[in-house]
C-alpha positions as CSV (number, residue, x, y, z in Angstrom):
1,X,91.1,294.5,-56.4
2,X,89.6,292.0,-54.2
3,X,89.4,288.5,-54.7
4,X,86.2,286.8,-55.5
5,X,87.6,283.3,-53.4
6,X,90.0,282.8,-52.0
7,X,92.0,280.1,-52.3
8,X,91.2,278.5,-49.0
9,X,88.0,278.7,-49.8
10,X,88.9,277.0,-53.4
11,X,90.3,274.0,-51.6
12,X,87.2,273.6,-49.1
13,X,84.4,273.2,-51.8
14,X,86.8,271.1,-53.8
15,X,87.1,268.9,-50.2
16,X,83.4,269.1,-50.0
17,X,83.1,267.1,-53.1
18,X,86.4,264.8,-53.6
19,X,87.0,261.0,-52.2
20,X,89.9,262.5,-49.1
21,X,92.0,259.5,-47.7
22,X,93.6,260.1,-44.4
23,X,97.4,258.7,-44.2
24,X,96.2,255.7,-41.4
25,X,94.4,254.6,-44.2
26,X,96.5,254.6,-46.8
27,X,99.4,253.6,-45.8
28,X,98.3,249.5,-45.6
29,X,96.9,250.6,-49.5
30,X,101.0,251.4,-50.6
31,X,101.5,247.3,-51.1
32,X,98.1,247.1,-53.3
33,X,99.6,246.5,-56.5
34,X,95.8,248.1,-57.6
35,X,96.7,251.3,-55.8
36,X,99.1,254.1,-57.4
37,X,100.5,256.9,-55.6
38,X,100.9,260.4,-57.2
39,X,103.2,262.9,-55.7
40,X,102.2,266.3,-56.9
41,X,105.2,268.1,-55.0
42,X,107.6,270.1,-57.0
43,X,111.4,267.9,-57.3
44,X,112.9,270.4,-54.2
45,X,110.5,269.1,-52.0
46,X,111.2,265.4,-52.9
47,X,114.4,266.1,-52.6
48,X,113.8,268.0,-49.2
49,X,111.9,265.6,-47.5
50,X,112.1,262.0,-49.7
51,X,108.8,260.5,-51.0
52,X,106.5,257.8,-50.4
53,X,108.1,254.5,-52.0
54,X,107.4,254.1,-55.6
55,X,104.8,256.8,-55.9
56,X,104.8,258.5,-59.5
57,X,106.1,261.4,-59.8
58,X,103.7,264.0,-61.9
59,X,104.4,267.7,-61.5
60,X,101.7,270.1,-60.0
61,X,101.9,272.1,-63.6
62,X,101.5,268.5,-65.7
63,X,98.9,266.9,-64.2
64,X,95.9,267.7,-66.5
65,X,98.3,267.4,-69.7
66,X,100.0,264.0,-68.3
67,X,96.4,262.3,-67.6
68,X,94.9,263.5,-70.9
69,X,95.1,260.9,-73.5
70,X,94.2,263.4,-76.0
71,X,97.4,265.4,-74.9
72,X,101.0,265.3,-76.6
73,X,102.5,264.9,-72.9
74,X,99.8,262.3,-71.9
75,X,101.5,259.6,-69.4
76,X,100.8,255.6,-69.9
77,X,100.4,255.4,-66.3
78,X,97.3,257.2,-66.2
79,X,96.0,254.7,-68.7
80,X,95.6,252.2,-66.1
81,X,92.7,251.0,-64.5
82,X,93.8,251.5,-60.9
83,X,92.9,253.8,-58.1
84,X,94.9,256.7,-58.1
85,X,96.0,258.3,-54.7
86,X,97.3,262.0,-55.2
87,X,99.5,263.9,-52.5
88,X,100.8,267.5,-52.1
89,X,102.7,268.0,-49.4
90,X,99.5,269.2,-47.0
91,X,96.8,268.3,-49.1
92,X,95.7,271.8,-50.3
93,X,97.5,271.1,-54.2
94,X,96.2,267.8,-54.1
95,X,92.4,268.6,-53.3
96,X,92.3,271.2,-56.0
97,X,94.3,268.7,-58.4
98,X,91.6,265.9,-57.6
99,X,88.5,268.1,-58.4
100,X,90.0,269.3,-61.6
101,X,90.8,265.9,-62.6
102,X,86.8,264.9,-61.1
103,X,85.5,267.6,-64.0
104,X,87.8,266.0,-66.8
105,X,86.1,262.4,-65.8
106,X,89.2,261.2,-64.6
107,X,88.4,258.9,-60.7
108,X,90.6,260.1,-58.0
109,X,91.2,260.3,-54.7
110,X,93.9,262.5,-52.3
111,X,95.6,262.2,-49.1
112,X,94.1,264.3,-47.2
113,X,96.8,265.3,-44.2
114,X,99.3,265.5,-47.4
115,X,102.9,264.1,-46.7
116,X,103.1,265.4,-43.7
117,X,100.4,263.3,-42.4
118,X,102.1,260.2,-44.2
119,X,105.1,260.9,-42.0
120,X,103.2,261.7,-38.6
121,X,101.2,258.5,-39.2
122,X,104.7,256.2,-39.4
123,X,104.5,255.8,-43.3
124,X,107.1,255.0,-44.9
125,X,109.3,257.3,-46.9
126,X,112.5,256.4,-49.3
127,X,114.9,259.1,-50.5
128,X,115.2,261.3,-47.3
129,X,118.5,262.8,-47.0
130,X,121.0,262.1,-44.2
C-alpha cells in the first residue's frame, strides 16, 4: 500500500511552519545561560560522534512525555522559561519533534543543518572519542 506522505514530505511542511536555526547562528547562543540545547539523538550516536557541550539529553521516543507536565516522566527542565534549541543529527528528527511540540503549545526552535552542521560550522563538541 502506498503512502499517503512521505516522510520527506512530513519534515518539509513541519519546516514550513517551525522557528529553524542554522549552526552559525547558534553556536554564539551555547554561552546564553537563557538558551538550552536539546539533543534528540539516540545514546550510539552521542557516543559516535560526542555532543554539543551541556546540551540535555532527551531521547527521540521521550520527548512529548518528558515536556508534558501532565506526564509521569515529565522533566523539570522543560519547566523553564528559556528558549529551547532541539537537534537531531541532520535536522529531519528535530523539525518533526519541534512541530509536534508547536501543537502541544510548547515554544521551540531546531538546528536546522542538525549536528552535522554544528560541526561543519566549527562548533564546539565534548565527548568525541579518540
Amino acid at each position: 500500500m502506498p503512502l499517503k506522505k512521505s516522510s520527506a514530505d512530513m519534515v518539509a511542511e513541519a519546516r514550513s511552519r517551525i522557528r529553524e536555526i542554522e549552526s552559525s547562528e547558534a553556536i554564539p547562543m551555547l554561552d546564553d545561560p537563557e538558551v538550552v540545547f536539546v539533543d534528540l539523538r539516540d545514546p550510539r550516536e552521542r557516543e559516535r560522534t560526542g555532543h554539543i557541550p551541556g546540551a540535555f539529553h532527551c531521547p527521540r521516543g521521550m520527548l512529548e512525555f518528558w515536556v508534558d507536565p501532565d506526564s509521569p516522566y515529565f522533566k523539570e527542565v522543560f519547566a523553564q522559561d528559556k528558549t529551547f534549541v532541539f537537534h537531531c543529527a541532520s535536522g529531519w528528527r528535530s523539525a518533526l519533534s519541534v512541530a509536534t511540540l508547536q501543537d502541544m503549545g510548547f515554544d521551540a526552535a531546531h538546528l536546522s543543518d542538525g549536528f552535522t552542521g554544528w560541526t561543519k560550522a566549527g562548533g564546539p563538541v565534548e565527548g568525541k572519542p579518540d
